[in-house]
C-alpha positions as CSV (number, residue, x, y, z in Angstrom):
1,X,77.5,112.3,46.2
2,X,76.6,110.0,49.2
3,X,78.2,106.9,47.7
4,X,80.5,106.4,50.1
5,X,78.5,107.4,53.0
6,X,75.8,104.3,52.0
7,X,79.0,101.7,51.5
8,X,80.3,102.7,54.8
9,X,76.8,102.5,56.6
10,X,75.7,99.1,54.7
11,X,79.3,98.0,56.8
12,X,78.4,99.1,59.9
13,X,75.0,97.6,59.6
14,X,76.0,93.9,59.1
15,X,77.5,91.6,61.1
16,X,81.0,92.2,62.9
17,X,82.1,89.1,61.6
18,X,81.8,90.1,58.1
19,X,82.5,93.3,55.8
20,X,81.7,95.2,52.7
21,X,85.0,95.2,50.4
22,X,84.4,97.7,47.4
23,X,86.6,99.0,44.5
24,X,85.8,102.3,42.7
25,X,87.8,102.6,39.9
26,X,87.0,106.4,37.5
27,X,87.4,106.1,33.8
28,X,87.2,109.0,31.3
29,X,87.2,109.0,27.5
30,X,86.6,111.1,24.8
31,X,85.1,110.5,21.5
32,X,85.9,112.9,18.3
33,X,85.9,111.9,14.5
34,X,85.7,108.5,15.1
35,X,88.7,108.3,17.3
36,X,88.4,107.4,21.3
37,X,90.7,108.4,23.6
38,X,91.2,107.7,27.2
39,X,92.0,110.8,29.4
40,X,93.1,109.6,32.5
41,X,96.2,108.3,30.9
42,X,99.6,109.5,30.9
43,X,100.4,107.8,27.4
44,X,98.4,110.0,24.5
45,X,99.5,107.5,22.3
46,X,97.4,104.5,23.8
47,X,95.1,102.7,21.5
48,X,91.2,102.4,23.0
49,X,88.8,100.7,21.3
50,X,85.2,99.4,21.4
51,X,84.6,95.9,21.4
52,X,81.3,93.3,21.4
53,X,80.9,91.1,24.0
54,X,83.1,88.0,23.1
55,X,79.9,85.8,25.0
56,X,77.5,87.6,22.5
57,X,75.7,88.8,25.5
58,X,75.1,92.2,23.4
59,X,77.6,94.2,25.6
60,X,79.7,96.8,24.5
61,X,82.8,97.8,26.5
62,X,86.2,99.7,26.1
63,X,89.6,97.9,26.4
64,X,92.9,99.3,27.3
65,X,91.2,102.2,29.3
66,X,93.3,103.7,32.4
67,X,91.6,102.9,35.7
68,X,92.0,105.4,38.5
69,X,91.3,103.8,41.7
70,X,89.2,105.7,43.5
71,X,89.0,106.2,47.1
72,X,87.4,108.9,48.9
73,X,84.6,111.3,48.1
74,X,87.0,114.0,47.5
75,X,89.1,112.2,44.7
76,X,85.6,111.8,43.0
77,X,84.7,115.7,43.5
78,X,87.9,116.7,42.1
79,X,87.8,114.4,38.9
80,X,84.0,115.7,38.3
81,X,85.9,119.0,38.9
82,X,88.3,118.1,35.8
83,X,85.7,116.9,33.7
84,X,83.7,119.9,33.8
85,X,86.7,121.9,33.0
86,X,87.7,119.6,29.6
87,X,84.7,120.5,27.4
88,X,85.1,124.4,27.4
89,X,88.7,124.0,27.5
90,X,88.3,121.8,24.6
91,X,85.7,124.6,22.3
92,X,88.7,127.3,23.1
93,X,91.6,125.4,21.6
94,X,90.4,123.3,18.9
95,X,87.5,126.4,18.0
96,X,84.7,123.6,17.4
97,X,81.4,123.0,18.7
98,X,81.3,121.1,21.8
99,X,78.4,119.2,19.9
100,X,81.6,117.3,18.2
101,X,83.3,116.0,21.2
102,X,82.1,113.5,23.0
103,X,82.7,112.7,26.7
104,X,81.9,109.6,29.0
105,X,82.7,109.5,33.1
106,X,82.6,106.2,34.4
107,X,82.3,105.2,37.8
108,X,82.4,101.3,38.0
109,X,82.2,99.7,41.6
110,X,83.0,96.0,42.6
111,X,81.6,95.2,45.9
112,X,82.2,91.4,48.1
113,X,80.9,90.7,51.7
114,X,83.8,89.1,53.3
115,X,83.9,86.7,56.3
């Protein structure tokens, strides 16, 4: 993943006066029986749900869902790590097809050139 190698040399390629701000928070959920659930969080219990764009745009997005803020290349490599581990972790205990669980990384990035 060169991500952060490209956000760091876009930096150093602008002016001194101004720089690249950037926020990578990961998100992961999981979708089985009709029923989503957001893994990074520490309460189970935590209702996630799908909603329609409220400016009827057509976009669909997740609320409630536990951001992890993201900072180096490594804390991305490890929670790739973790995701790879869930799904056959997931076909042991519950004895079910992977083909019924559902999962979804997300990797959204907010970037700002500041003065």
């Amino acid at each position: 993943m060169r991500l952060f190698c490209s956000l760091q040399c876009m930096n150093a390629s602008v002016s001194p006066l101004t720089s690249l701000q950037y926020k990578m928070e990961a998100k992961f959920l999981e979708i089985y029986n009709e029923t989503i659930r957001d893994l990074l969080s520490s309460n189970s219990k935590q209702s996630v749900d799908i909603k329609i764009d409220p400016n009827h745009q057509g976009e669909v997005y997740v609320t409630n869902v536990t951001p992890f803020v993201v900072t180096s290349q490594e804390q991305v490599q490890y929670i790739r790590v973790i995701c790879s581990l869930v799904q056959p972790l997931y076909m042991y205990i519950f004895c079910e097809p992977i083909t019924r669980f559902f999962f979804f990384f997300f990797l959204p990035i907010t970037c700002a050139w500041v003065a």
